[in-house]
C-alpha positions as a printed NumPy array, in Angstrom:
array([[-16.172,  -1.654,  -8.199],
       [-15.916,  -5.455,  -8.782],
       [-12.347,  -5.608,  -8.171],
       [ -9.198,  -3.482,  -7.166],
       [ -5.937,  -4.356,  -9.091],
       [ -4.469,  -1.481, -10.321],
       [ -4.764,   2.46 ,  -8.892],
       [ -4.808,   3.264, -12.706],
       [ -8.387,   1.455, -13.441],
       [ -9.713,   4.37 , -10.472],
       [-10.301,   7.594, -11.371],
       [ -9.657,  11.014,  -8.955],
       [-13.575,  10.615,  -7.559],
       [-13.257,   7.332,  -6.919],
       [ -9.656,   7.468,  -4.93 ],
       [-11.089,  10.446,  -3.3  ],
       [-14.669,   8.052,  -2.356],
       [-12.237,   5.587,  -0.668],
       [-10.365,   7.99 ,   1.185],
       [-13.609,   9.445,   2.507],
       [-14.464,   5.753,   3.439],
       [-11.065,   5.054,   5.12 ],
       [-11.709,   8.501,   7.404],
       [-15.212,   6.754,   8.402],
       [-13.442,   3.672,   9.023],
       [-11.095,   5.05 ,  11.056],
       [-13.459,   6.274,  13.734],
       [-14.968,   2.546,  13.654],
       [-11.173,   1.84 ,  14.748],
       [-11.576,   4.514,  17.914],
       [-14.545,   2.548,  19.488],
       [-14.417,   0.666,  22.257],
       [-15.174,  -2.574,  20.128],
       [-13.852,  -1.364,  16.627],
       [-16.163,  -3.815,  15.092],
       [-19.023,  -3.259,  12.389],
       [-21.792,  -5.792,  11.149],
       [-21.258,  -5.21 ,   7.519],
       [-20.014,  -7.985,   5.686],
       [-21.151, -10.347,   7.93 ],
       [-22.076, -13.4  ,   6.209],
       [-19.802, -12.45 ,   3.181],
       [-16.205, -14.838,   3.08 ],
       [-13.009, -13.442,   2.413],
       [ -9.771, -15.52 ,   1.502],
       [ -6.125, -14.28 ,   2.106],
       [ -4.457, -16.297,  -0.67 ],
       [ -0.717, -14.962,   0.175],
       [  1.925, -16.709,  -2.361],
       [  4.273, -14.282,  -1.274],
       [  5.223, -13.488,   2.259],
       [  4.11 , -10.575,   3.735],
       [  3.51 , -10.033,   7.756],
       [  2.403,  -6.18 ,   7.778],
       [ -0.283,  -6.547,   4.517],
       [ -1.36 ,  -9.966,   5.514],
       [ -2.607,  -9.075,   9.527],
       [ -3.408,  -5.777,   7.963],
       [ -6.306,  -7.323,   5.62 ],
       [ -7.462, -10.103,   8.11 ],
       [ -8.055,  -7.658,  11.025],
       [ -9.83 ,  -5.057,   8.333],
       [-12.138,  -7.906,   7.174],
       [-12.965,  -9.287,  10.943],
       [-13.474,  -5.965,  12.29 ],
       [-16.541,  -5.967,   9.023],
       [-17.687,  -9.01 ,  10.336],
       [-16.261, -11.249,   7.321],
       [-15.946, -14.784,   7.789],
       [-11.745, -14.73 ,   6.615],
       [-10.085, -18.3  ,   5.685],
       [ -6.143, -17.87 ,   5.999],
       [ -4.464, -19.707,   2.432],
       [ -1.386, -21.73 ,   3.688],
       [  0.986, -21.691,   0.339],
       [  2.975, -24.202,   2.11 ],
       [  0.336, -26.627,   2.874],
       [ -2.01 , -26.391,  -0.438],
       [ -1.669, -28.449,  -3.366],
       [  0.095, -26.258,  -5.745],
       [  3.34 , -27.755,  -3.955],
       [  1.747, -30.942,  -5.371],
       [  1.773, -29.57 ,  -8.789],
       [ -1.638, -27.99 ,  -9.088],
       [ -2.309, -25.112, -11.351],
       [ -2.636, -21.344, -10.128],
       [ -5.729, -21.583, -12.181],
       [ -6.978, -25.053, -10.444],
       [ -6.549, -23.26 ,  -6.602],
       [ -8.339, -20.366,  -7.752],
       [-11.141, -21.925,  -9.386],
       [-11.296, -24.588,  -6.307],
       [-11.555, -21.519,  -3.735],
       [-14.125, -19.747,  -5.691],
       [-16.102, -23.179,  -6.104],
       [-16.445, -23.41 ,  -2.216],
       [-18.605, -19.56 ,  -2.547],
       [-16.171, -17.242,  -1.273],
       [-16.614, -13.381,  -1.852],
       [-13.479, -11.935,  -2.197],
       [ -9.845, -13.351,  -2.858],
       [ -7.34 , -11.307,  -1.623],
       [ -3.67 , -12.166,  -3.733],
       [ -0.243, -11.416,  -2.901],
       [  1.983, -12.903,  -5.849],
       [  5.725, -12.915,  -6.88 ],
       [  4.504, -12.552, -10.877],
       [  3.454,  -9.187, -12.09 ],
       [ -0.268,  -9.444, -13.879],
       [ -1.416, -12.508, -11.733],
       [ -4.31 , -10.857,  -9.597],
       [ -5.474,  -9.723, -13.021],
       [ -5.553, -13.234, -14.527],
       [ -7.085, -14.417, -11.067],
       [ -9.947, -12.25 , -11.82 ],
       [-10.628, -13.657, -15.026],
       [-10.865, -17.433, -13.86 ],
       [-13.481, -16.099, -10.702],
       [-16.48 , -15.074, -10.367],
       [-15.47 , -13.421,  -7.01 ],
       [-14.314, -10.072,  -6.073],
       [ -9.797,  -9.729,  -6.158],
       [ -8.251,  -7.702,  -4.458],
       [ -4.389,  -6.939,  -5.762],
       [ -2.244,  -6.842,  -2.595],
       [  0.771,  -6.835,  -4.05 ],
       [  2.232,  -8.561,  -7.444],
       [  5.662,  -8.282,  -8.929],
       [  7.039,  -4.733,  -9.527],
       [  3.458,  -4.08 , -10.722],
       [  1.145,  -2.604,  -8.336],
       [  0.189,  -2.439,  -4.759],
       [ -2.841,  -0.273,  -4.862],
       [ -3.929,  -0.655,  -1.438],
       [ -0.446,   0.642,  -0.461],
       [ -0.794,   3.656,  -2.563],
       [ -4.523,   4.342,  -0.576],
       [ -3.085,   4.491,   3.014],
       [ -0.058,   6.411,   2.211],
       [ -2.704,   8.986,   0.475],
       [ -4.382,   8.802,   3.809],
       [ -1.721,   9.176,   5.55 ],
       [ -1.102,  12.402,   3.876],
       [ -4.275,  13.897,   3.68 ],
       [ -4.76 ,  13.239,   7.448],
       [ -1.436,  15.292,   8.037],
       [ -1.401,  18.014,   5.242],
       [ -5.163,  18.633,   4.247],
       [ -4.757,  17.871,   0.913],
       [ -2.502,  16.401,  -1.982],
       [ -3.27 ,  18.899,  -4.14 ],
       [ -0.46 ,  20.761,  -4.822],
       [  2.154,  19.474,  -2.462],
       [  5.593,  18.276,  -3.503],
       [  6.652,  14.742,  -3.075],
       [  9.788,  13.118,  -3.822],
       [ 10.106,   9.091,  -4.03 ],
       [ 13.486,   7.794,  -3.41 ],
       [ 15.537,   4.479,  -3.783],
       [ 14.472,   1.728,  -6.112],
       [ 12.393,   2.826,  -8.266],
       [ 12.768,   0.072, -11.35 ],
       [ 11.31 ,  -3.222,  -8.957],
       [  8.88 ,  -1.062,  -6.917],
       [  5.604,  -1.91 ,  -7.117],
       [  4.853,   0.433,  -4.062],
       [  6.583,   3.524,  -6.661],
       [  4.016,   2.334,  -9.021],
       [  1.028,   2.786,  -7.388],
       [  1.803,   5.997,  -5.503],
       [  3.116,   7.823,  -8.675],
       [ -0.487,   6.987, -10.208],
       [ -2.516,   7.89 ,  -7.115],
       [ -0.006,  11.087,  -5.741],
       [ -0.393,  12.617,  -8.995],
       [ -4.114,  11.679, -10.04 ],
       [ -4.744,  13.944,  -6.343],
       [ -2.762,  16.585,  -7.925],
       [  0.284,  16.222,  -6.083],
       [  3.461,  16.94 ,  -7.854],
       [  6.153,  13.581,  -7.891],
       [  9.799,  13.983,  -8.125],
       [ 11.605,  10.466,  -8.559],
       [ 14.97 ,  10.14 ,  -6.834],
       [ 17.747,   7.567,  -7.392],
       [ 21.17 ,   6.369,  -9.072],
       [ 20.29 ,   5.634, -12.489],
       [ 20.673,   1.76 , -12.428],
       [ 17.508,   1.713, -10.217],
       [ 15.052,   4.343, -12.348],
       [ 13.17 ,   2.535, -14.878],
       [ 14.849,   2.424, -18.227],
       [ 11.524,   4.25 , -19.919],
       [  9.328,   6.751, -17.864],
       [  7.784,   7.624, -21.122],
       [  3.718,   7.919, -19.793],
       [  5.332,   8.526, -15.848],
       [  3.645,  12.051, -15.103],
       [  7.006,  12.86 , -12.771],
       [ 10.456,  14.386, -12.624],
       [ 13.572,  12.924, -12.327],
       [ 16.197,  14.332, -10.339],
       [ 19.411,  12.114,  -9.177],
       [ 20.457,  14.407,  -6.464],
       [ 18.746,  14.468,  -3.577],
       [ 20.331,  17.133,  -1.697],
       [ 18.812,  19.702,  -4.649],
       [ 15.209,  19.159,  -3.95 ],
       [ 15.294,  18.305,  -0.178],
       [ 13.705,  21.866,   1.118],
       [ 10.999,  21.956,  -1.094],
       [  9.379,  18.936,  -0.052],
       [  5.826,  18.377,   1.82 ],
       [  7.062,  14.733,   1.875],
       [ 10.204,  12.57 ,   1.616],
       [  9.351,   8.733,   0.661],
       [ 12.137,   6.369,   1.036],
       [ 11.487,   2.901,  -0.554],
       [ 13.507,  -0.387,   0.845],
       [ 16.636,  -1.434,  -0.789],
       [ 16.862,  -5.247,  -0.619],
       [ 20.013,  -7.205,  -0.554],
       [ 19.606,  -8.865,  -3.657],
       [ 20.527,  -5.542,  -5.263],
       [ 24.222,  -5.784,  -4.548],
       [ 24.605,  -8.779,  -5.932],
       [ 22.826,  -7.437,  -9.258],
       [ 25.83 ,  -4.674,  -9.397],
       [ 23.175,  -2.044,  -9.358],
       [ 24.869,  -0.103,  -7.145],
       [ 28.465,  -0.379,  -5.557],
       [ 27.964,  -0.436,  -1.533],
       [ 25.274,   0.085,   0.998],
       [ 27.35 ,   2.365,   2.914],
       [ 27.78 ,   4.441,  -0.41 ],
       [ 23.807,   4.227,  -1.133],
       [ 23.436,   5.732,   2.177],
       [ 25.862,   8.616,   1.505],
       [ 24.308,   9.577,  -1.902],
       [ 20.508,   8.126,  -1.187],
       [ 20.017,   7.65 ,   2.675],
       [ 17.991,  10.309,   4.839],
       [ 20.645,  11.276,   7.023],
       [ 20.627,  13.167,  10.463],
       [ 22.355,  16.252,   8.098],
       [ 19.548,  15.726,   5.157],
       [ 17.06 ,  15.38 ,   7.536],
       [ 17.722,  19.025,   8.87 ],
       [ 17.368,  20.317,   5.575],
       [ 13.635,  19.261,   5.066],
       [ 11.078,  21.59 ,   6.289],
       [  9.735,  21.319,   9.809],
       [  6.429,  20.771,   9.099],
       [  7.805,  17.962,   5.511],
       [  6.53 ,  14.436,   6.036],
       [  9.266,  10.906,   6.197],
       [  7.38 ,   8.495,   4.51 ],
       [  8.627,   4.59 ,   4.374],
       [  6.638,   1.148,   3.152],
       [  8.309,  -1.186,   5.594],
       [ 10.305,  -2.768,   6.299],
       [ 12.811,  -0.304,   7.138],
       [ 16.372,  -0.989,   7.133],
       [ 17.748,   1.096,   9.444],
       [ 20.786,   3.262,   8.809],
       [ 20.425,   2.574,   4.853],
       [ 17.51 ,   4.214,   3.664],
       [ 16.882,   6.185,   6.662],
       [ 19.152,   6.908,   9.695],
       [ 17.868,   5.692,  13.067],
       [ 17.261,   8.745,  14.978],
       [ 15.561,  10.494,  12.067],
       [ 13.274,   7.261,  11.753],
       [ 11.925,   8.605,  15.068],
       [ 12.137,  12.115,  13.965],
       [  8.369,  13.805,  14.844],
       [  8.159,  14.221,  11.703],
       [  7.787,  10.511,  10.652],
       [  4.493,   9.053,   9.943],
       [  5.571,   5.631,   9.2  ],
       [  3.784,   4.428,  12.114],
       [  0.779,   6.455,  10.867],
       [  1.286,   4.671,   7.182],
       [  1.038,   1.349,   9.681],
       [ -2.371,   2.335,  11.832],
       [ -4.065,   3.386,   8.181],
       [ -3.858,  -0.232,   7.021],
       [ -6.45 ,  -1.609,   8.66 ],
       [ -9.485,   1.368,   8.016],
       [ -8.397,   1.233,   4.472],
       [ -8.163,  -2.256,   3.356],
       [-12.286,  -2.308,   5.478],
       [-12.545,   0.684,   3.278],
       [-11.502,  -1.25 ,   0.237],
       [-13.491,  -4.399,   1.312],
       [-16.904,  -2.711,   2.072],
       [-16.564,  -0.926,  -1.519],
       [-16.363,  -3.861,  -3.35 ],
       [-18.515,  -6.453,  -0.931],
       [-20.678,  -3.706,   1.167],
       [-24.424,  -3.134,   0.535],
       [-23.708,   0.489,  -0.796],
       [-20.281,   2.234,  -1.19 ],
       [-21.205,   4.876,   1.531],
       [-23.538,   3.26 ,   3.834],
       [-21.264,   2.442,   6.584],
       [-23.284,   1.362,   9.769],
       [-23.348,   3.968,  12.273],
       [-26.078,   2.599,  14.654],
       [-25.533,   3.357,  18.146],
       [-26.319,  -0.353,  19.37 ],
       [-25.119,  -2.412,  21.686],
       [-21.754,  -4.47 ,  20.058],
       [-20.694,  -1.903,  17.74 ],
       [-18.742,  -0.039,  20.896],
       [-21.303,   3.247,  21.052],
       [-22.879,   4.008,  24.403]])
């Protein structure tokens, strides 16, 4: 791997190698100092042009606890509000030596363009409606850790589909695990074309609720309503939301599955958000092991040789 942009340029070994890696980065996370000396002396920006609180902290703490050297990229304080070029930062960061440029951008396609102007590794953490492949790696995680196994397990995606990138990536990776992926939603929020999308389609929820290993709810954002896309958030709730009385119809040992940031009492009622059977804190605490997971792939000295010494600093007695 030189770079990770889109879950479609992996194939099933490979998503199944970085799942492996995230399980052996996970442990690192149980030690007493969850720290490892792989990267060290390898650089890692976080070029964010695109807010994010949960994906940002996630990748910094993943590439400290390897030892990286990280350098934080201030949007507000850089000199493309000056009027330089996305191509000019890039090729200024990667002049400096840097290893790996982690992007987060509003425009679909840029981390693939970033690539092609550096000679450093990218890392897509987010662009557009397009992709958000690390995304689609934890909530795999998540899964596995919980159920065994994708293979074979029924998953429904719900809410809006058409500007998800987060829909995106899991469709690709839940299905390339062999899981099977029902899309849920009003109509004005599917895609117009699924032609290629290896899913179903089904716009009532209620009909597929107890057949489900796992119930993903995306985030409806504001700007919808103004759009017309659908009438009311109250009304979304009623046909969409994962009510107290939906919630009871899932099977006791189905998983509630949400990106963050929640909005309460739309997408998913407040006491079922704490329902045992949520993992969205779960989705949360696999961040960090898989974006090390994702970093050591692409910047590590082999893709499975993960220190393990027992020496002093790495938190084994």
């Amino acid at each position: 791997m030189k770079h990770l942009l889109d879950i479609a340029d992996l194939d099933r070994d490979e998503l199944e190698g970085l799942l492996d890696l995230t399980s052996s980065f996970a442990e690192v996370q149980r030690r007493d100092i969850p720290k490892v000396p792989a990267l060290r002396g390898k650089t890692v920006v976080l070029a964010f042009f695109e807010d994010s609180t949960r994906t940002r902290t996630s990748f910094d703490l993943a590439a400290r606890r390897l030892s990286a050297d990280v350098v934080n990229f201030s949007v507000s304080s850089s000199a493309t509000r000056k009027g330089e070029s996305l191509r000019d930062t890039v090729e200024t960061i990667s002049a400096m030596g840097v290893d790996a440029i982690v992007v987060r951008h509003a425009s679909s396609g840029a981390p693939q363009q970033i690539a092609s102007w550096t000679s450093a590794s990218v890392v897509n953490a987010g662009d557009g409606w397009h992709q958000h492949p690390t995304q689609a790696l934890l909530d795999c995680f998540t899964i596995s850790r919980r159920l065994g196994s994708l293979d074979g397990r029924k998953i429904a995606i719900c809410g809006d589909i058409q500007h998800s990138r987060v829909a995106r990536s899991n469709v690709e990776a839940f299905t390339k695990l062999g899981a099977e992926v029902v899309l849920i939603g009003p109509r004005t929020l599917l895609p117009p074309s699924l032609e290629g999308w290896p899913v179903k389609i089904e716009t009532d929820i209620d009909a597929v609720l107890p057949d489900l290993d796992v119930a993903y709810f995306l985030r409806i954002q504001q700007e919808r309503l103004s759009d017309g896309l659908f009438p009311t958030v109250r009304e979304y709730r009623e046909l969409y939301g994962l009510t107290r009385a939906r919630a009871a119809r899932l099977d006791p040992r189905a998983l509630i599955m949400h990106p963050g940031p929640m909005n309460r009492g739309v997408e998913i009622d407040p006491e079922v958000a704490n329902d045992p059977r949520s993992v969205v804190l779960d989705q949360v605490a696999a961040g960090v092991p898989t974006r090390m997971a994702v970093l050591f792939a692409l910047l590590g000295p082999g893709r499975f040789d993960i220190p393990t010494d027992r020496t002093p600093g790495t938190g084994e007695q």
